[in-house]
N, CA, C and O atoms as a CHARMM CRD file, in Angstrom:
* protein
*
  320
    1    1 UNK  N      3.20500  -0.27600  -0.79400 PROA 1      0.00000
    2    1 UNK  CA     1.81900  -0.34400  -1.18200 PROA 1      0.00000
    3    1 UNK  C      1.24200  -1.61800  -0.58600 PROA 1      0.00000
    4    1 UNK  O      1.70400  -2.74700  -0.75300 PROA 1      0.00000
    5    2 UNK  N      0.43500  -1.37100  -0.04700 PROA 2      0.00000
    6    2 UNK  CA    -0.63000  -2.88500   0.67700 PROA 2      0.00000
    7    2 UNK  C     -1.83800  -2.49100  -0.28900 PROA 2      0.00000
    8    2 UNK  O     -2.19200  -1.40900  -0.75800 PROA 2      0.00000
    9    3 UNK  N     -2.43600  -4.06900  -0.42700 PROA 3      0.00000
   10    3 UNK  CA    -3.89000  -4.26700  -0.57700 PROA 3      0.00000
   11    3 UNK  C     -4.75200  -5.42300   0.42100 PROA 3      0.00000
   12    3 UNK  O     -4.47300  -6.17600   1.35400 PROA 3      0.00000
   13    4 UNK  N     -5.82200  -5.10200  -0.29400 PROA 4      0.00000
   14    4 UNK  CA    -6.92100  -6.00600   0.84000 PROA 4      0.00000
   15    4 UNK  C     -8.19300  -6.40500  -0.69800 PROA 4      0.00000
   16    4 UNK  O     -8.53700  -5.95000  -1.78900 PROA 4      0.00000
   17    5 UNK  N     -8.43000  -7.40000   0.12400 PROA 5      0.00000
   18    5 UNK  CA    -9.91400  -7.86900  -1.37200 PROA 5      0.00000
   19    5 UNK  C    -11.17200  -7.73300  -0.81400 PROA 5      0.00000
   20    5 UNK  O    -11.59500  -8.52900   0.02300 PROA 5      0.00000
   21    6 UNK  N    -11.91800  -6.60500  -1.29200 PROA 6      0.00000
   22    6 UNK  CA   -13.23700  -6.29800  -0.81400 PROA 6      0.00000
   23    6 UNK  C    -13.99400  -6.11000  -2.24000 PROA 6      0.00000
   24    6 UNK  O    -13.57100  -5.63700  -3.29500 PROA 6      0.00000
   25    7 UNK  N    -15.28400  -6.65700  -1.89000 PROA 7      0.00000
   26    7 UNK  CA   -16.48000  -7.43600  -2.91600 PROA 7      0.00000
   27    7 UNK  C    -15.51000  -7.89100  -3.84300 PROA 7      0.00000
   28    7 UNK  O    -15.78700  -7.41100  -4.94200 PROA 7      0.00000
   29    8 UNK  N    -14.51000  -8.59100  -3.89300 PROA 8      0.00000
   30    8 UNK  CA   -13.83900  -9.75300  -5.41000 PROA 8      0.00000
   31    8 UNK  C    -13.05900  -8.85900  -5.52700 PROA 8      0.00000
   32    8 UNK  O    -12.30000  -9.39700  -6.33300 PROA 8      0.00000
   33    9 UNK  N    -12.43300  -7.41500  -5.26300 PROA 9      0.00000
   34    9 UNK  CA   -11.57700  -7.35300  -6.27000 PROA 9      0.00000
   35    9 UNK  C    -10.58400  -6.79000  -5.27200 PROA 9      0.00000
   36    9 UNK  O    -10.88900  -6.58600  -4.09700 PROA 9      0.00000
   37   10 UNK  N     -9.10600  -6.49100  -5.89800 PROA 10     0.00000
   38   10 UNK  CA    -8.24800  -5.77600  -4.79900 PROA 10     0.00000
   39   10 UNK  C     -8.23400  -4.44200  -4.58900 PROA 10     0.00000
   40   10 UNK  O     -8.60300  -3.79800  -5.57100 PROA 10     0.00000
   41   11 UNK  N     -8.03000  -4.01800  -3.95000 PROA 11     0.00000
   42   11 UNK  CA    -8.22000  -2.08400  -3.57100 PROA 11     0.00000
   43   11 UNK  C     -6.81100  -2.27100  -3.19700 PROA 11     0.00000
   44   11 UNK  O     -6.39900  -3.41300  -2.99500 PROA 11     0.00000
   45   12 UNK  N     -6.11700  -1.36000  -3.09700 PROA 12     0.00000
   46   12 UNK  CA    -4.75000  -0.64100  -2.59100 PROA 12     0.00000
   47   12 UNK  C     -4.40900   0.23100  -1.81300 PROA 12     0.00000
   48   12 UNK  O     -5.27800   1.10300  -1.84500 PROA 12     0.00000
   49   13 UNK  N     -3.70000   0.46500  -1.19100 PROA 13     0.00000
   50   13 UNK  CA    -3.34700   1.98800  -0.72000 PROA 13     0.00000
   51   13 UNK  C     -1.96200   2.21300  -0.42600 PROA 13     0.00000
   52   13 UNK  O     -1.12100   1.31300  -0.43000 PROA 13     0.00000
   53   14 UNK  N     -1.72500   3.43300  -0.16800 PROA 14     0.00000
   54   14 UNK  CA    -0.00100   3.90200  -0.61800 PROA 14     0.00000
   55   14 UNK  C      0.18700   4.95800   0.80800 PROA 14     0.00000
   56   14 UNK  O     -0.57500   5.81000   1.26400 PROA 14     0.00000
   57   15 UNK  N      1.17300   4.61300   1.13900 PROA 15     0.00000
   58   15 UNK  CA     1.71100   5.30700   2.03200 PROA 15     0.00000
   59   15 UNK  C      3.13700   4.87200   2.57500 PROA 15     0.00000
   60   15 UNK  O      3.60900   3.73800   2.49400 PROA 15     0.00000
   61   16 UNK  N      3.76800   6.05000   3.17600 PROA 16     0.00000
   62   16 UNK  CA     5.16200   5.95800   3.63100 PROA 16     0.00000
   63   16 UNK  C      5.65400   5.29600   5.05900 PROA 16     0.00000
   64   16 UNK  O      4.93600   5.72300   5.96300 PROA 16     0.00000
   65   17 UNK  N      6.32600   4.68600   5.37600 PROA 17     0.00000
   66   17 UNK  CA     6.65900   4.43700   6.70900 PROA 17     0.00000
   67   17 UNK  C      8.11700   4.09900   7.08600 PROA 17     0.00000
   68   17 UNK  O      8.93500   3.85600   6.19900 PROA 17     0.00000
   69   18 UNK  N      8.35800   4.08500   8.03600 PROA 18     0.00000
   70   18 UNK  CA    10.19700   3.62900   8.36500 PROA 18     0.00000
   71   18 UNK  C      9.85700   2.26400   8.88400 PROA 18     0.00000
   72   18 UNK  O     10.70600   1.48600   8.44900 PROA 18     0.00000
   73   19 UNK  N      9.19000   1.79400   9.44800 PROA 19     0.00000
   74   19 UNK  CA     8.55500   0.20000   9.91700 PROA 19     0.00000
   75   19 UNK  C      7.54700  -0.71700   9.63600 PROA 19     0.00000
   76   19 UNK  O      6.72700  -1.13700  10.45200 PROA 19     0.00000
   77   20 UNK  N      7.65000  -1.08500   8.18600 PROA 20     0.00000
   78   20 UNK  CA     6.64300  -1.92500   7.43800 PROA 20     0.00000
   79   20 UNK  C      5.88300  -2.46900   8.20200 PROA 20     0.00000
   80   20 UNK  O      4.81400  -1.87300   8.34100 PROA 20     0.00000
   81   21 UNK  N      6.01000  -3.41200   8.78400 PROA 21     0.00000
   82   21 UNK  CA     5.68100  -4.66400  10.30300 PROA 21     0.00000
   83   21 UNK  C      4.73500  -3.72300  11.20000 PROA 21     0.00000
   84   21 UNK  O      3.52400  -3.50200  11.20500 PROA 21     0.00000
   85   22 UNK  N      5.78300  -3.28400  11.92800 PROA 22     0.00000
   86   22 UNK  CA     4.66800  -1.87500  12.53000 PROA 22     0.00000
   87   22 UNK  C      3.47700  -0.96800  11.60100 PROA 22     0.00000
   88   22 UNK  O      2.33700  -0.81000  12.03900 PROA 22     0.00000
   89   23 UNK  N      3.72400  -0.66000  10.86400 PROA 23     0.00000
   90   23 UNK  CA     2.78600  -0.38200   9.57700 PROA 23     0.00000
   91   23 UNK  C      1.37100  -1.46700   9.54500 PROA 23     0.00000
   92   23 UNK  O      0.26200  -1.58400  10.06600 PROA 23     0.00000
   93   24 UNK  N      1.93000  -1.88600   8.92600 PROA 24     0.00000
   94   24 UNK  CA     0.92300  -3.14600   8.38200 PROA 24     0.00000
   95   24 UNK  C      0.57200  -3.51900   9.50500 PROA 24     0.00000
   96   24 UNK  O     -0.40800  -3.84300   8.83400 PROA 24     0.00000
   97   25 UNK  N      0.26700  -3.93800  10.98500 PROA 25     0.00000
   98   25 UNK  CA    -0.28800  -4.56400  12.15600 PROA 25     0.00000
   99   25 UNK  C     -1.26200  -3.49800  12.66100 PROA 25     0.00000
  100   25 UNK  O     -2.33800  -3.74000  13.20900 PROA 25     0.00000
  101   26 UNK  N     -0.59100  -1.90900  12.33100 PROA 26     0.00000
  102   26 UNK  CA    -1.70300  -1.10700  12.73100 PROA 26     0.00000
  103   26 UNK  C     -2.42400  -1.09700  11.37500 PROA 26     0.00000
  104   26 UNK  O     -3.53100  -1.06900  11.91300 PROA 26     0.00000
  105   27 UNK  N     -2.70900  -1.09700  10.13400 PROA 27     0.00000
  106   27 UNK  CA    -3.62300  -0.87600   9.40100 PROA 27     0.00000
  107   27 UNK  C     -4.64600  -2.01500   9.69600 PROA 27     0.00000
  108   27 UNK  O     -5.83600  -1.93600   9.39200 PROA 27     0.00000
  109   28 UNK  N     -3.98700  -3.23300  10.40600 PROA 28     0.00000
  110   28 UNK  CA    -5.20900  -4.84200  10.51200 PROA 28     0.00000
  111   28 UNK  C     -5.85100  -4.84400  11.37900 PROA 28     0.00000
  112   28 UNK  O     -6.92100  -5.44600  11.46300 PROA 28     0.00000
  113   29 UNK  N     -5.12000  -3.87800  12.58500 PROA 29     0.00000
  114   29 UNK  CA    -5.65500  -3.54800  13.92100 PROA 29     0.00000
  115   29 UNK  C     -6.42000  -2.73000  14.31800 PROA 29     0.00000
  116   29 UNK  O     -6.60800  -2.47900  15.50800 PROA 29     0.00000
  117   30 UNK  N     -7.30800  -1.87000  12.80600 PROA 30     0.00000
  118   30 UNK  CA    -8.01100  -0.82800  13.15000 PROA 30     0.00000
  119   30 UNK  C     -7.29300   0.59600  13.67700 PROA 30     0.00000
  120   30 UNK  O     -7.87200   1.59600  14.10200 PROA 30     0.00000
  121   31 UNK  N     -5.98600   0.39500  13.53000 PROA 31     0.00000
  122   31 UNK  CA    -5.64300   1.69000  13.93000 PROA 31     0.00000
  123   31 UNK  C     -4.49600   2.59700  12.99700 PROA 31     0.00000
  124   31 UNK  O     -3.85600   3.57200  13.39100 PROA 31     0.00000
  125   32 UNK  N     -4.43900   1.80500  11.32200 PROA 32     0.00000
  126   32 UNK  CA    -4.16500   3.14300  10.70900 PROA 32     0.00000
  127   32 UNK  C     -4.60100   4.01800  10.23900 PROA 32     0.00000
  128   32 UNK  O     -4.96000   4.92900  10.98500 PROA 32     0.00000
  129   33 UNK  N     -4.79700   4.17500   8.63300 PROA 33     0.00000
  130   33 UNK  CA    -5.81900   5.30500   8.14500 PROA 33     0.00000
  131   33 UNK  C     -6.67900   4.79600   8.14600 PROA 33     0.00000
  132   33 UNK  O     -6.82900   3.58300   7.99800 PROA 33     0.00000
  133   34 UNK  N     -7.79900   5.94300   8.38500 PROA 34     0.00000
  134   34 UNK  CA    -9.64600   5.46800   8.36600 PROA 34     0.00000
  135   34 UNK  C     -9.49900   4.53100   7.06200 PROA 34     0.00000
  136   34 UNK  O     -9.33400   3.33700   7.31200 PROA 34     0.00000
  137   35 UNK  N     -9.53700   4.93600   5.60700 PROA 35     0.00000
  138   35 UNK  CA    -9.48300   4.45900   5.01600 PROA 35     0.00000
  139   35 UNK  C     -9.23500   2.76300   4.88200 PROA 35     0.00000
  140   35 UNK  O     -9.76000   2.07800   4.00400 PROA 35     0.00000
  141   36 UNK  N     -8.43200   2.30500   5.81600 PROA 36     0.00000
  142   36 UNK  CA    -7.66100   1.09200   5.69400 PROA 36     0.00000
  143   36 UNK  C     -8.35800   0.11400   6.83800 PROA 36     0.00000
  144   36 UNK  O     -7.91600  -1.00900   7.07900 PROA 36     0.00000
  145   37 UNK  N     -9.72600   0.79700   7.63800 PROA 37     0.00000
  146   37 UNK  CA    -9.86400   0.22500   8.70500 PROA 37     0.00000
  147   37 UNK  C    -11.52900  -1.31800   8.19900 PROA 37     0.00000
  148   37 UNK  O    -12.42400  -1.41600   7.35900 PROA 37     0.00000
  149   38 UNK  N    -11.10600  -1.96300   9.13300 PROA 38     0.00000
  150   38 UNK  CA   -12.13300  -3.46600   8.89500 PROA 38     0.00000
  151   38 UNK  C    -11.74800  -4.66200   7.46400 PROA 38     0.00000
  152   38 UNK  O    -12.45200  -5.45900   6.84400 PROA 38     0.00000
  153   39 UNK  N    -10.40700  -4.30600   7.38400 PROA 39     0.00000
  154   39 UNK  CA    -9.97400  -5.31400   5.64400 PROA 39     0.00000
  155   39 UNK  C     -8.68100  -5.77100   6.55400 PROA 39     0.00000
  156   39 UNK  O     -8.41300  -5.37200   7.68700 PROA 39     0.00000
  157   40 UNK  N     -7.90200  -6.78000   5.69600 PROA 40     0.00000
  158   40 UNK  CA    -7.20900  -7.81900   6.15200 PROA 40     0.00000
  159   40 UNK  C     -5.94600  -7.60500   5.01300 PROA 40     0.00000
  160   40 UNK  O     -5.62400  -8.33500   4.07600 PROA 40     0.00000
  161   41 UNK  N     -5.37900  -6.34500   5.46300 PROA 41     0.00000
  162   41 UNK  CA    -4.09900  -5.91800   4.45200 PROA 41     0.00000
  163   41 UNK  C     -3.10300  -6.77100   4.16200 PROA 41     0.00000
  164   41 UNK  O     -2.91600  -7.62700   5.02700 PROA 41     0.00000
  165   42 UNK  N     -2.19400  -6.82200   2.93600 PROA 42     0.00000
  166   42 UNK  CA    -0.91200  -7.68700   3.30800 PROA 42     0.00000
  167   42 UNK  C     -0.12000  -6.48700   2.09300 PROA 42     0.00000
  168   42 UNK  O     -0.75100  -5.67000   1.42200 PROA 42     0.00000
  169   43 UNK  N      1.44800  -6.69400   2.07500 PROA 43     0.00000
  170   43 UNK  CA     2.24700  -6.33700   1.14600 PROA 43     0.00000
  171   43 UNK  C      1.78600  -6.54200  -0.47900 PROA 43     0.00000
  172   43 UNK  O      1.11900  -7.41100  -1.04000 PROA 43     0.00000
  173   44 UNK  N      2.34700  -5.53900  -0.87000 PROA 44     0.00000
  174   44 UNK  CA     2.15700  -6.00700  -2.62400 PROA 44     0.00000
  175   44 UNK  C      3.47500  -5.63700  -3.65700 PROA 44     0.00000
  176   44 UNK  O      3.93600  -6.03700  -4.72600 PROA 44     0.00000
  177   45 UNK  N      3.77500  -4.58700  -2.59800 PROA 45     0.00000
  178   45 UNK  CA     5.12600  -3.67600  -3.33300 PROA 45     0.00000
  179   45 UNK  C      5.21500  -2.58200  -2.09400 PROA 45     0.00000
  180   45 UNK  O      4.33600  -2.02800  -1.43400 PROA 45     0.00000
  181   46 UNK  N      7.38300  -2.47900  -2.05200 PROA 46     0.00000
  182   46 UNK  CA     7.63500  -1.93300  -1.42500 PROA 46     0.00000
  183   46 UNK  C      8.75800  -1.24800  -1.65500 PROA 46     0.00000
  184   46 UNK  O      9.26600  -1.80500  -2.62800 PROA 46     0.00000
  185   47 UNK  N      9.63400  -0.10500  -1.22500 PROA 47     0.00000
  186   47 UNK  CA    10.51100   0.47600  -1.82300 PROA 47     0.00000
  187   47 UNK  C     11.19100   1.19600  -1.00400 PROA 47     0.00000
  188   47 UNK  O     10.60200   2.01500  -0.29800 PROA 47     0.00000
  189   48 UNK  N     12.54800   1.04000  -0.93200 PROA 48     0.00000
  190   48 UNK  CA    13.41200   2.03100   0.23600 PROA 48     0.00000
  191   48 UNK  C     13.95900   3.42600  -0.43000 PROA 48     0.00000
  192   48 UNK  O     14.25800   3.58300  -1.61400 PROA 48     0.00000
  193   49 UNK  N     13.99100   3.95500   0.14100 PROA 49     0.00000
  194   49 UNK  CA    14.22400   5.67000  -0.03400 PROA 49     0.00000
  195   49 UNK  C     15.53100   6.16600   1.26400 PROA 49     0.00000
  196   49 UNK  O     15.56400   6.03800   2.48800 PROA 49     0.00000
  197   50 UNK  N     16.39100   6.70200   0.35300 PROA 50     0.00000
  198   50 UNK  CA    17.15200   7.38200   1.40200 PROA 50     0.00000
  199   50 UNK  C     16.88800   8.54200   2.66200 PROA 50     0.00000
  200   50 UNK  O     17.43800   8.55000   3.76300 PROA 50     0.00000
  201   51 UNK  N     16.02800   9.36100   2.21700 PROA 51     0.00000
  202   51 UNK  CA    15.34300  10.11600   2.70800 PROA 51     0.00000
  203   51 UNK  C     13.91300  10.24200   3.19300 PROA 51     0.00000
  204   51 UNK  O     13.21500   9.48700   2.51700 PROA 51     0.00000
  205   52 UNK  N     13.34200  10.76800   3.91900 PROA 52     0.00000
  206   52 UNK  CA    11.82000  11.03500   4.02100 PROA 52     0.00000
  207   52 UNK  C     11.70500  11.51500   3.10800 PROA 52     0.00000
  208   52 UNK  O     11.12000  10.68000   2.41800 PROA 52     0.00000
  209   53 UNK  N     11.85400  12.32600   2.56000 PROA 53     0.00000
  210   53 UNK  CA    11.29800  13.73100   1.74500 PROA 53     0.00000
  211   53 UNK  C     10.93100  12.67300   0.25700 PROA 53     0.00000
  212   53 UNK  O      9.82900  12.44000  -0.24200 PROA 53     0.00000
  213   54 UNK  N     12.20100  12.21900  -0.14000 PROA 54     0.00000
  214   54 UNK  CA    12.12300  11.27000  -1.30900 PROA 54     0.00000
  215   54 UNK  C     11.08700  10.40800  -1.16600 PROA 54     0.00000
  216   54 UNK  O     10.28200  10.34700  -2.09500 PROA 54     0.00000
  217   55 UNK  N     10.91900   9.68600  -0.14800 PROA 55     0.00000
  218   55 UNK  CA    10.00300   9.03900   0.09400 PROA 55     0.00000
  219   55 UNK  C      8.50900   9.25000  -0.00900 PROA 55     0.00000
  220   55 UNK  O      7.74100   8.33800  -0.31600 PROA 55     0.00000
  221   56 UNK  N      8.13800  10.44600   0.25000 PROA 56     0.00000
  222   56 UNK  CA     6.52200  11.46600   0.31200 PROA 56     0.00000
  223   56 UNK  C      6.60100  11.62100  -0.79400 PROA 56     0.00000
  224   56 UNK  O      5.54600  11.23800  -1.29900 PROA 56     0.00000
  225   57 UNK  N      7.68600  12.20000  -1.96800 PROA 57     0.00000
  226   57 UNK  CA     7.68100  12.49000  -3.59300 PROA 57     0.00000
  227   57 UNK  C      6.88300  11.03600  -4.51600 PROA 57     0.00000
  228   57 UNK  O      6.11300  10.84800  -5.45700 PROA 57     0.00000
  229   58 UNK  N      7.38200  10.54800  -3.88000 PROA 58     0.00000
  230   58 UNK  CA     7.40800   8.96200  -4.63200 PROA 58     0.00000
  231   58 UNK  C      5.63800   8.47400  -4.24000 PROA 58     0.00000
  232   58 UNK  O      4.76400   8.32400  -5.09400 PROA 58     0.00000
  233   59 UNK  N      5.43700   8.27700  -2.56300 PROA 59     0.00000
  234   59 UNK  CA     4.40800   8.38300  -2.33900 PROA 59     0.00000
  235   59 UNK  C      3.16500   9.17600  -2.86100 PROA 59     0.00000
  236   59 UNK  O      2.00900   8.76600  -2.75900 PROA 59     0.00000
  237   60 UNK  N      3.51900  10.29900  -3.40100 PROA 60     0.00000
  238   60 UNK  CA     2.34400  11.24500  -3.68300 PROA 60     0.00000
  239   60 UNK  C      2.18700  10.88500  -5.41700 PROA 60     0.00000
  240   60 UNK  O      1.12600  10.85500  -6.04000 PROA 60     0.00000
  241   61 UNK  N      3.93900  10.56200  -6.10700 PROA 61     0.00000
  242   61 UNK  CA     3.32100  10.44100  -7.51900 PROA 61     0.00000
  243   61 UNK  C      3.12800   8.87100  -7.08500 PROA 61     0.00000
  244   61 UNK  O      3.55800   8.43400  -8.15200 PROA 61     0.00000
  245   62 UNK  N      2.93000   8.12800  -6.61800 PROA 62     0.00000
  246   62 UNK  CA     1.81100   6.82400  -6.67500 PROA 62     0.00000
  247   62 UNK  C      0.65300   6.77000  -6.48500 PROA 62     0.00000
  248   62 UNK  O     -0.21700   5.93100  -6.71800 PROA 62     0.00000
  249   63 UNK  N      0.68300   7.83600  -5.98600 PROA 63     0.00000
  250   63 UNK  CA    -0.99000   8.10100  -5.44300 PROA 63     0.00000
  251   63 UNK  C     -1.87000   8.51800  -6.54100 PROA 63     0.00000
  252   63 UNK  O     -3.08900   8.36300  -6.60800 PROA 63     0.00000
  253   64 UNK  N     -0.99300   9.13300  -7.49100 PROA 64     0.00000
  254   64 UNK  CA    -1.81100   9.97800  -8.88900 PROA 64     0.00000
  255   64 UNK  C     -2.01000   9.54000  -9.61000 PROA 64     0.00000
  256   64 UNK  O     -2.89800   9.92500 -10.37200 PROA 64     0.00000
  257   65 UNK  N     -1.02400   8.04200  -9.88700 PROA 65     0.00000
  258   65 UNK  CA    -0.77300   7.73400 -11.19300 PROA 65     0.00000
  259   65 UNK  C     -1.45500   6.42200 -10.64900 PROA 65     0.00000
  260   65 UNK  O     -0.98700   5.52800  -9.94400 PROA 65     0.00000
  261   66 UNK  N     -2.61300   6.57500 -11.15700 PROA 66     0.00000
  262   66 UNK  CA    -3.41600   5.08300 -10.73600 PROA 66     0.00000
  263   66 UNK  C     -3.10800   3.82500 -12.16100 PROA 66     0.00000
  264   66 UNK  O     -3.50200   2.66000 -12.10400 PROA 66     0.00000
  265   67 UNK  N     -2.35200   4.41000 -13.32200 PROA 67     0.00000
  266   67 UNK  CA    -1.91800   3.34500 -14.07500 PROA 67     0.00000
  267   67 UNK  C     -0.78300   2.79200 -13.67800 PROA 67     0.00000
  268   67 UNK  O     -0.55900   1.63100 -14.02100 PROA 67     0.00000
  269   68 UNK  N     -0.02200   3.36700 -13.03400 PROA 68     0.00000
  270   68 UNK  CA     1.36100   2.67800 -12.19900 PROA 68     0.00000
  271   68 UNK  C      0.81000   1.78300 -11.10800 PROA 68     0.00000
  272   68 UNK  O      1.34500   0.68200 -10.97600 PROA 68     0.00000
  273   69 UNK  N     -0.21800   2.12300 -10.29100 PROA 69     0.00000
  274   69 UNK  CA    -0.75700   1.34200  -9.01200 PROA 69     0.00000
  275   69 UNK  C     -1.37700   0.13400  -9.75200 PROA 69     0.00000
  276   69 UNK  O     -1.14100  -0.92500  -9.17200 PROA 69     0.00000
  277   70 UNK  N     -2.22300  -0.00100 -11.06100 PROA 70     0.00000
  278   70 UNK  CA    -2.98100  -0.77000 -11.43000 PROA 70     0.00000
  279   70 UNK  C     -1.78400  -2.01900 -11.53800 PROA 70     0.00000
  280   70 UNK  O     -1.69800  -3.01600 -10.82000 PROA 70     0.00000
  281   71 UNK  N     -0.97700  -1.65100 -12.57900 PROA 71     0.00000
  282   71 UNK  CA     0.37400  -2.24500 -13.32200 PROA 71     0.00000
  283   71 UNK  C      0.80400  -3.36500 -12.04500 PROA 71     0.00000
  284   71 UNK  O      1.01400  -4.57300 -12.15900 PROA 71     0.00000
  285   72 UNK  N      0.84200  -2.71500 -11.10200 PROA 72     0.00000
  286   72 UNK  CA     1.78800  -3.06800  -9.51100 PROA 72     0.00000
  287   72 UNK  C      1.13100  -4.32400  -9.13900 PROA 72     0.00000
  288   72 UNK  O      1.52700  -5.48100  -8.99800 PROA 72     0.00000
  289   73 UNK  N     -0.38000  -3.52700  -8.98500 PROA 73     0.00000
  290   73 UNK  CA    -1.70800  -5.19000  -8.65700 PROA 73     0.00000
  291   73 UNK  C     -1.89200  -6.03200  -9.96800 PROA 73     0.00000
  292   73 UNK  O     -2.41400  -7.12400  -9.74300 PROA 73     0.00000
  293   74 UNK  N     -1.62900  -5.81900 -11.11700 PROA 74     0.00000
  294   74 UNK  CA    -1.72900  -6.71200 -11.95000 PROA 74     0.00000
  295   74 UNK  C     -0.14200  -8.06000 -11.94700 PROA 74     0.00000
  296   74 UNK  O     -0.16200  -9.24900 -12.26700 PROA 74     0.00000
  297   75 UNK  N      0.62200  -7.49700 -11.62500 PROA 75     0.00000
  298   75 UNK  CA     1.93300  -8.04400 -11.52100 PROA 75     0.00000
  299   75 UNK  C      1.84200  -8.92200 -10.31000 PROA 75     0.00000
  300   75 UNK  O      2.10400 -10.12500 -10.28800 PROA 75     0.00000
  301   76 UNK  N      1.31300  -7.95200  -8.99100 PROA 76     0.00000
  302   76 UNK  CA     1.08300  -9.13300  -7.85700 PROA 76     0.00000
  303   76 UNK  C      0.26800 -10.31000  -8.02400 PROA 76     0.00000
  304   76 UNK  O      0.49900 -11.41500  -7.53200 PROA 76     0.00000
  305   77 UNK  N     -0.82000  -9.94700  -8.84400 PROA 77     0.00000
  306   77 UNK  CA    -1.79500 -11.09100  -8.86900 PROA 77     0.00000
  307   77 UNK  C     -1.15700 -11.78100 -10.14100 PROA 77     0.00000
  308   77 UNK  O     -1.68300 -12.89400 -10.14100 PROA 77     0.00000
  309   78 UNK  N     -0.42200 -11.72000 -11.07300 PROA 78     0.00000
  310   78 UNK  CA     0.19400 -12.81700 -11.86000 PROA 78     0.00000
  311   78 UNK  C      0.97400 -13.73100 -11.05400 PROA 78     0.00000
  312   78 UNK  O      1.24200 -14.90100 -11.33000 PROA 78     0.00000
  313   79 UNK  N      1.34600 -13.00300  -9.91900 PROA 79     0.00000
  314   79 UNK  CA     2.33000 -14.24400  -9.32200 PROA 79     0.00000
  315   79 UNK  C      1.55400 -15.22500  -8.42300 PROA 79     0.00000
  316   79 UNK  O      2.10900 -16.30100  -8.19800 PROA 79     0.00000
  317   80 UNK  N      0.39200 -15.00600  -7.90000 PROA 80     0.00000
  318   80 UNK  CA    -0.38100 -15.68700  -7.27500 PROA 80     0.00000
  319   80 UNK  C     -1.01200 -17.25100  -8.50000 PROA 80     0.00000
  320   80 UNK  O     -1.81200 -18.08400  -8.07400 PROA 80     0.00000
């Protein structure tokens, strides 16, 4: 999960990848999801999966459960 801080507060987004680094340089670079394009992403939470498949499961229930995503950014920003 990466976020970015637009008007004060943090936004998030969730998605799968095999190359974090590679990941994250194209979301800063304008070239991952539309969604993710003109903000200044960094890590917040991350998680290895044996599989792809496991990986998209996990991805999709993060995507739903916006009280698990909230929980995630409230925890990152305590440590700040």
């Amino acid at each position: 999960m990466i976020a970015a801080k637009k008007n004060n507060q943090l936004i998030s987004y969730v998605g799968y990848t095999n190359n974090l680094n590679n990941r994250l340089k194209k979301h800063n670079t304008g070239k991952g999801a539309k969604s993710t394009r003109g903000l200044q992403w960094f890590y917040i939470f991350s998680k290895k999966f044996k599989t792809k498949k496991d990986a998209m499961k996990y991805e999709y229930f993060l995507k739903k459960n916006r009280s698990l995503r909230s929980n995630i950014k409230k925890k990152y920003l305590s440590r700040l």
